[in-house]
C-alpha positions as CSV (number, residue, x, y, z in Angstrom):
1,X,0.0,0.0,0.0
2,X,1.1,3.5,0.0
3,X,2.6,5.0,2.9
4,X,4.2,8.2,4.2
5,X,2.2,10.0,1.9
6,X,3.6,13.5,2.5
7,X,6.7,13.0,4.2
8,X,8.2,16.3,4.9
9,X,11.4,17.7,4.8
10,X,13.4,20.6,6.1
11,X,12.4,22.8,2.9
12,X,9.3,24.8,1.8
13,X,7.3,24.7,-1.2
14,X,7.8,27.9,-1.8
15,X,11.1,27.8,-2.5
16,X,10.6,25.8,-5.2
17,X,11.0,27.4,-8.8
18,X,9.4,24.6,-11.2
19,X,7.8,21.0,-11.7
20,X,7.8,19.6,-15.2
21,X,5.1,17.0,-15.9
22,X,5.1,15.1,-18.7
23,X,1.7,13.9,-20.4
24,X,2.6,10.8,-22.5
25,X,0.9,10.5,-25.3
26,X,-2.5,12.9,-24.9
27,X,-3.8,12.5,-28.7
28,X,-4.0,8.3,-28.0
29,X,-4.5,8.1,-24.5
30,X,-6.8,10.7,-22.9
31,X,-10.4,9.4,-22.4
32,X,-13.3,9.8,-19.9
33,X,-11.8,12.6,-18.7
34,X,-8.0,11.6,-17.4
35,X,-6.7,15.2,-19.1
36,X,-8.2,16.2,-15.6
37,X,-5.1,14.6,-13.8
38,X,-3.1,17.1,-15.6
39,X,-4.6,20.1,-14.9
40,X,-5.3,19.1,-11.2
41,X,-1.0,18.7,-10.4
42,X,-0.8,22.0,-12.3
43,X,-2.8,23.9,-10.5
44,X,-2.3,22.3,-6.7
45,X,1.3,23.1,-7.7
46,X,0.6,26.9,-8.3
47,X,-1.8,27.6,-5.7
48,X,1.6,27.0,-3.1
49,X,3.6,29.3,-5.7
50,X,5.4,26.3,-7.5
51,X,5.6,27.2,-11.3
52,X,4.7,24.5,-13.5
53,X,5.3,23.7,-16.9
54,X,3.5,20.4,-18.8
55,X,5.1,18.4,-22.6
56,X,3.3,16.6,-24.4
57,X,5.4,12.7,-25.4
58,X,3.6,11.2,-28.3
59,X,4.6,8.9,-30.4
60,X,6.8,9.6,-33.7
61,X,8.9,12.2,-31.7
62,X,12.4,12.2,-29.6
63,X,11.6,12.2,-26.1
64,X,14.1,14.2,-23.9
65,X,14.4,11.3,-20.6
66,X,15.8,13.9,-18.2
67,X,12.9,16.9,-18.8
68,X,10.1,15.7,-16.9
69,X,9.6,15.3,-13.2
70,X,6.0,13.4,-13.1
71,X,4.5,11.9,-15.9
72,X,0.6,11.1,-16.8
73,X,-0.4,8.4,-18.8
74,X,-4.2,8.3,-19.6
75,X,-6.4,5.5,-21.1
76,X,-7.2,4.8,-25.0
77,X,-9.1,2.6,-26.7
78,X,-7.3,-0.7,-28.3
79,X,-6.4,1.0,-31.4
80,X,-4.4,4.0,-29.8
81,X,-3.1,1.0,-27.5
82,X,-1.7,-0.8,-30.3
83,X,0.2,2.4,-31.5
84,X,1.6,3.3,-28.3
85,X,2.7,-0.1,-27.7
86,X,4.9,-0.1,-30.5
87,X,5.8,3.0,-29.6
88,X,7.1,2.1,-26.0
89,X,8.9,-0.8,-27.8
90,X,11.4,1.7,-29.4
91,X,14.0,4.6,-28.5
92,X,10.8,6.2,-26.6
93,X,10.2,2.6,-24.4
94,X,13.7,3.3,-23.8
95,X,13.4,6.6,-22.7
96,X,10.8,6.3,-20.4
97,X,12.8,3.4,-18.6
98,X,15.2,5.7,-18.0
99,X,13.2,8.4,-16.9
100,X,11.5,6.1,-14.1
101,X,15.5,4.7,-13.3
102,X,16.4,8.7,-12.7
103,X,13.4,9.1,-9.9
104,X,10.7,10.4,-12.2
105,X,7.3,9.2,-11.1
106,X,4.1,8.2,-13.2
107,X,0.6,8.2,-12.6
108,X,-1.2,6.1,-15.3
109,X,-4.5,5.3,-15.8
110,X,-6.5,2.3,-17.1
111,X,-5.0,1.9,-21.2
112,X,-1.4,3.5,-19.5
113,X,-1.4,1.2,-16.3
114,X,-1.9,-2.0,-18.5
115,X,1.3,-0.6,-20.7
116,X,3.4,0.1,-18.2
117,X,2.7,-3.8,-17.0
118,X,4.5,-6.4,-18.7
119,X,2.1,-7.4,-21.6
120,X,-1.9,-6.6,-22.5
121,X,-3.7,-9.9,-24.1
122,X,-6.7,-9.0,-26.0
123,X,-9.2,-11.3,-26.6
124,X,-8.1,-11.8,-30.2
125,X,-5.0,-10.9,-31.9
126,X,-1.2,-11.1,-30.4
127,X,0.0,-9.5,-27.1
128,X,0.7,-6.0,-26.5
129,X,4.0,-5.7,-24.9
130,X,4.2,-3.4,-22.0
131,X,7.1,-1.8,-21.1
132,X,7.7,-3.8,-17.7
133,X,8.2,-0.9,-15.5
134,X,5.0,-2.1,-13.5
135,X,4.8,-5.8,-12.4
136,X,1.0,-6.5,-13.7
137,X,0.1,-8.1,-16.4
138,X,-3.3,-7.6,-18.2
139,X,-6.0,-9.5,-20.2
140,X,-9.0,-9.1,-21.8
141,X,-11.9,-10.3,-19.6
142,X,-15.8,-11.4,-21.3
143,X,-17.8,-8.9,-18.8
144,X,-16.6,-4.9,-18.5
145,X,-16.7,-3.3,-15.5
146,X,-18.5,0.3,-15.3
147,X,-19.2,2.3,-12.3
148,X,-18.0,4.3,-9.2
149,X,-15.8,2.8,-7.7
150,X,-14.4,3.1,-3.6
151,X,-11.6,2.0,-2.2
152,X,-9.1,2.1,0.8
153,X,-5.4,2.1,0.8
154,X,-3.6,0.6,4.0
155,X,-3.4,3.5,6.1
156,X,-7.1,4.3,5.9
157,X,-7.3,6.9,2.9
158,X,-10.3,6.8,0.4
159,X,-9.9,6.7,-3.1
160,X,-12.8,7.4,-5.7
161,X,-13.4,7.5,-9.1
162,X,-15.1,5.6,-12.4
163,X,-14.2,2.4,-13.7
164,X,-15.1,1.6,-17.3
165,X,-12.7,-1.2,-18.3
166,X,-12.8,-5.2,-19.9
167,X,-8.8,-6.0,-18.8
168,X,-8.4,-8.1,-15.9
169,X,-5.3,-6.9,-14.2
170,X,-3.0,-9.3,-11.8
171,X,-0.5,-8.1,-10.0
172,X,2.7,-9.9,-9.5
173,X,5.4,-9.6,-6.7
174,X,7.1,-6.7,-6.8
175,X,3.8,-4.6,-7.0
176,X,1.9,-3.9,-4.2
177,X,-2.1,-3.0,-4.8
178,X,-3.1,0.8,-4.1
179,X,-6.1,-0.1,-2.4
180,X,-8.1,-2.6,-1.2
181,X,-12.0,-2.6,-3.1
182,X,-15.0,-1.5,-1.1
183,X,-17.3,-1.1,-3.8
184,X,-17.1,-1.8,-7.4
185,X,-14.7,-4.3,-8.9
186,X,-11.2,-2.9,-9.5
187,X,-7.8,-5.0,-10.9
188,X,-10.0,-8.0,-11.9
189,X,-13.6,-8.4,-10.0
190,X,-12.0,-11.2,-7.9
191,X,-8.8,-10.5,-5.6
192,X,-10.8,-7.0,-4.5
193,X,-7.7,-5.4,-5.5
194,X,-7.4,-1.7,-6.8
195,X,-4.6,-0.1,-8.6
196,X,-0.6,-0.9,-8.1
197,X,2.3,0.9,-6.6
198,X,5.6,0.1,-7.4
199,X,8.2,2.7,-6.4
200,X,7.4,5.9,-7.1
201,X,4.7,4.2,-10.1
202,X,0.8,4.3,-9.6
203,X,-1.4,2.6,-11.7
204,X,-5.1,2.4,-11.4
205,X,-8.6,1.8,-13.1
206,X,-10.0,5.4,-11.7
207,X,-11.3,7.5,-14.2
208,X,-13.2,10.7,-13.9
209,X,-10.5,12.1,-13.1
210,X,-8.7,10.6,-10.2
211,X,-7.0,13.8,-9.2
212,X,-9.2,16.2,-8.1
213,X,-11.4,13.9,-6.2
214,X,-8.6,12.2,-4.4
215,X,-6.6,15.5,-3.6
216,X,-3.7,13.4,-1.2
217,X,-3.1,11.4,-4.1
218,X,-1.7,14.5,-6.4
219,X,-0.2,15.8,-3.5
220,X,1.9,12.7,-3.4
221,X,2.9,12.9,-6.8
222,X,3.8,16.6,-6.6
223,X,6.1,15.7,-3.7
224,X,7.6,12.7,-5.5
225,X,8.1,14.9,-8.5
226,X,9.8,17.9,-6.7
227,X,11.8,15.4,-4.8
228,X,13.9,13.9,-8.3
229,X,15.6,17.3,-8.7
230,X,15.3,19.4,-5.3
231,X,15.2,17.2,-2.7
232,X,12.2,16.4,-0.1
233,X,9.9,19.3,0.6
234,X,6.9,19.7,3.0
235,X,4.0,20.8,0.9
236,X,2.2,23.7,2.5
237,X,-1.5,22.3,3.2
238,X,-4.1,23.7,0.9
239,X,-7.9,24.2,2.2
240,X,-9.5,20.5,0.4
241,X,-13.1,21.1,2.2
242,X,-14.8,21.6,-1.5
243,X,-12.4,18.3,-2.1
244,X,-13.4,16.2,0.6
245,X,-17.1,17.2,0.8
246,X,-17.1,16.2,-3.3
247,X,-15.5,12.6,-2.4
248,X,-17.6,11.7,0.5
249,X,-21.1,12.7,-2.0
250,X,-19.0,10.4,-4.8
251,X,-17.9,7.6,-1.7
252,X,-22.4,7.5,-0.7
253,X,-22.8,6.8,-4.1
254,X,-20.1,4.1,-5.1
255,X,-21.8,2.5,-1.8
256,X,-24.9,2.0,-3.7
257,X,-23.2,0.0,-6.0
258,X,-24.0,-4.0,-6.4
């Protein structure tokens, strides 16, 4: 699970002069809404005086490993999947790898977490390869999954959003699940399993977006992102009562959920 969410350290936010963030691949893989993740670490960057600066990484274009600090990586439909996966298994897969072995972080969502997993089976045709940064592997299951979705990580913090998603996710080993499932089905409708974490990589099946409505979850990945080039530093609290009020409405309906 994830813990020590917002570790501080000895440093304020508002010494901080920039976070990059990279969005990988926003033309293939930004549905229901994930674009949202985006705008919500560049804005709870800037309300605590941190300038912020976002890239797009798509595919047919040299990627620059060293820019970005965080990087999100939306969901697609199989086609765009297809591309990107061929993508990843060039100079830009490469790239990437060595972005995550420099202490970037990723957040990626449904499409992106099965990529950054080992392989994506589809019902018919060959394998995707993934890029193996993310020890889950992913196939295509007979019934979808659509909802709200609630879950619980570890230490007691809620996460919310909307599944909409036919691969059954399995984590292996070296991931550990971001949540355990309250309500709705999550990884695969069986292990009641949501999400992965695997260093400073999250992968989950929360659409909607995830980000605004789980505000401690950006927060994390601002700090992780600051952290790869400036060191730890204690985020100054923002006032999250529009936030949390929002997730406990979303969190009374997921509960409805059979």
């Amino acid at each position: 699970m994830v813990h020590d969410l917002l570790a501080g350290g000895d440093r304020e936010a508002a010494e901080v002069t920039d976070l990059r963030i990279g969005h990988l691949y926003p033309d293939l893989m930004s549905i229901y809404g994930d674009r949202g993740n985006v705008l919500a670490l560049t804005q709870r960057a800037r309300w605590r005086g941190i300038d912020v600066e976002t890239r797009a990484f798509t595919a047919g274009e040299t990627w620059d490993p060293a820019w970005a600090d965080v990087y999100f990586f939306g969901g697609g439909q199989d086609q765009g999947q297809d591309i990107v996966g061929a993508d990843l298994a060039g100079a830009n897969g490469r790239a990437l790898k060595h972005a995550v072995a420099g202490g970037a972080a990723i957040f990626a969502v449904c499409g992106g977490y099965q990529l950054l997993g080992h392989e994506y089976v589809p019902e018919a045709g060959p394998a995707i390869p993934g890029l193996g940064v993310l020890d889950v592997t992913t196939r295509a299951g007979k019934v979808r999954f659509v909802g709200n979705l609630l879950a619980v990580t570890g230490d007691g913090k809620t996460l919310i959003g909307f599944e909409n998603h036919s691969g059954y996710t399995y984590l292996g080993p070296d991931a550990e699940p971001l949540g355990e499932v309250i309500a709705g089905h999550g990884n695969n409708g069986q292990d009641k399993t949501e999400g992965a974490v695997q260093g400073k990589l999250i992968g989950c099946y929360l659409h909607g977006s995830a980000l605004p409505k789980n505000p401690w979850l950006a927060d994390q990945l601002i700090s992780w992102g600051l952290a790869r080039r400036q060191g730890d530093i204690a985020l100054d609290p923002l006032d999250d009562a529009e936030e949390h009020a929002a997730e406990l409405q979303a969190a009374e309906v997921a509960k409805t959920r059979t």
